[in-house]
C-alpha positions as CSV (number, residue, x, y, z in Angstrom):
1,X,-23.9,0.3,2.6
2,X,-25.0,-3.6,1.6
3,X,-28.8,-4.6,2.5
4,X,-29.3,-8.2,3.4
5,X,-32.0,-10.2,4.7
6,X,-30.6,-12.4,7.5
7,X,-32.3,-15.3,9.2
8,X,-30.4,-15.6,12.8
9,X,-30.9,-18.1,15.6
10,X,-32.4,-16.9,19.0
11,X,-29.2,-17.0,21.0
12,X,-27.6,-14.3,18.0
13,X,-31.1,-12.2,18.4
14,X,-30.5,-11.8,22.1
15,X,-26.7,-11.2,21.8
16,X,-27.6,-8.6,19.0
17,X,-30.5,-7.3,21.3
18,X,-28.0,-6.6,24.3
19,X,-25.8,-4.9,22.4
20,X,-28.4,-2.8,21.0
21,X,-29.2,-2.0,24.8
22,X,-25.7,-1.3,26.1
23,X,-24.7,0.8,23.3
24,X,-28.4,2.6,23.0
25,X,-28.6,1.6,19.3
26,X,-31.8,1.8,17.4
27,X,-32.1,-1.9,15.6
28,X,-30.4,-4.8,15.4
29,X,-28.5,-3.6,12.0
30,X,-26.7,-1.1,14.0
31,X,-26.2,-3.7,16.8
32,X,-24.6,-5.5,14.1
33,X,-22.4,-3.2,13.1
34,X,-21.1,-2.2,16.4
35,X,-19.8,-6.3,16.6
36,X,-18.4,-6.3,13.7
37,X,-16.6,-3.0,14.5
38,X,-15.8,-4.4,18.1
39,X,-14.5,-8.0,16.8
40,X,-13.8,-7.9,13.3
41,X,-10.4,-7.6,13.5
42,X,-10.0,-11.0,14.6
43,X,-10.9,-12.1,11.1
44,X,-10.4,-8.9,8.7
45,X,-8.0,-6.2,9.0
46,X,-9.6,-2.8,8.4
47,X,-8.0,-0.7,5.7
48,X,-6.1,2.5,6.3
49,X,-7.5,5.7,5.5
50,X,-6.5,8.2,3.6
51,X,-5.9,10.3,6.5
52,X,-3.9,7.6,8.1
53,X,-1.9,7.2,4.8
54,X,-1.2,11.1,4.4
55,X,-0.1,11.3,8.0
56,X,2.5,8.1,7.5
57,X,3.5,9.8,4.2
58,X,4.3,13.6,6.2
59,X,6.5,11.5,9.1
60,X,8.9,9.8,6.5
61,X,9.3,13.0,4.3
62,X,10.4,15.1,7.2
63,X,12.3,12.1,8.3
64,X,14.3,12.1,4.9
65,X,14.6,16.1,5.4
66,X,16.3,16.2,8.3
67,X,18.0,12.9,7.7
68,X,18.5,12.9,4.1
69,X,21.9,10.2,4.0
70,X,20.3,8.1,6.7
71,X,18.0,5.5,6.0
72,X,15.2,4.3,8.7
73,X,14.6,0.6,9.2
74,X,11.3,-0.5,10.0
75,X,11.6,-0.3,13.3
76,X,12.3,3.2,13.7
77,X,9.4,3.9,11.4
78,X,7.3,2.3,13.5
79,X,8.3,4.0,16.4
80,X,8.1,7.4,14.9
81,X,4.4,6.6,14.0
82,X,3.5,5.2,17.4
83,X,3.1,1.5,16.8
């Protein structure tokens, strides 16, 4: 967790105060965390987590189990995780 001391116009305090409203936050630092979770993408890619990473790590060693002479282009990795 970062602690800053932000200076925002009015327009960004309203937006921030409406989404503290619809999502029944309880300040504005939440408010901003729930935009940055709900559009941050569109700048910055969130990392994978661990569990993410574990889970991609099981489907390609059971893959190479049942497949072990075969080898999986992206694609098919991709569709075996869902993507």
């Amino acid at each position: 967790m970062v602690t800053m001391n932000l200076k925002v116009s009015d327009y960004a305090s309203r937006v921030l105060g409406v989404v503290k409203e619809k999502y029944g936050l309880r300040d504005k630092s939440q408010a901003l965390d729930k935009f940055t979770e709900l559009h941050g993408e569109e700048f910055v890619e969130k990392e994978a987590s661990d569990e993410y990473v574990k889970k991609i790590l099981c489907i390609t060693e059971d893959y190479f189990h049942k497949h072990p002479n075969r080898r999986m282009t992206d694609k098919e990795l991709d569709a075996l995780c869902g993507l």
